[in-house]
C-alpha angles and dihedrals in degrees: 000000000000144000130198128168106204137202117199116183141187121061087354099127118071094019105086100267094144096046109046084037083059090050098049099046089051093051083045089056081240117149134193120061157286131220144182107245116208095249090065097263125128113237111196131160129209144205136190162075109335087252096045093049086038091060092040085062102053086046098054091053086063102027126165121349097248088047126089111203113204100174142005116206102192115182118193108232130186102269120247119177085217097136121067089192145012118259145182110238117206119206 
């Protein structure tokens, strides 16, 4: 099992991002959550199995079709099992 908190960064506010990003890590069986971060990134973490992660990444490089991603931080964390689902937090 496997956790990764993730920065994307580019035209990734006011395109979806959350949304469809909700959408795929729940098709992908990933748990934890995405925001919107006042300098215009999107934050998620994610937790799951190495392949499903895995697949979460690669999606997040492309994201939504209205979105441009220019750059994707991802940071290795313990993992936890903390999160039973995956959710959108609002500020």
């Amino acid at each position: 099992m496997r956790r990764v908190h993730t920065y994307i960064s580019g035209r990734v506010q006011g395109v979806f991002f959350r949304a469809t990003t909700h959408r795929a890590a729940i098709g992908f069986h990933i748990t934890g959550w995405v925001r919107n971060m006042p300098d215009g990134r999107v934050e998620a973490l994610f937790e799951g199995n190495n392949e499903d992660v895995d697949k979460m990444l690669k999606w997040c490089h492309v994201g939504p079709p209205a979105a441009r991603v220019d750059k994707v931080i991802t940071e290795e964390e313990t993992f936890i099992g903390e999160y039973t689902d995956f959710q959108i937090k609002h500020p």
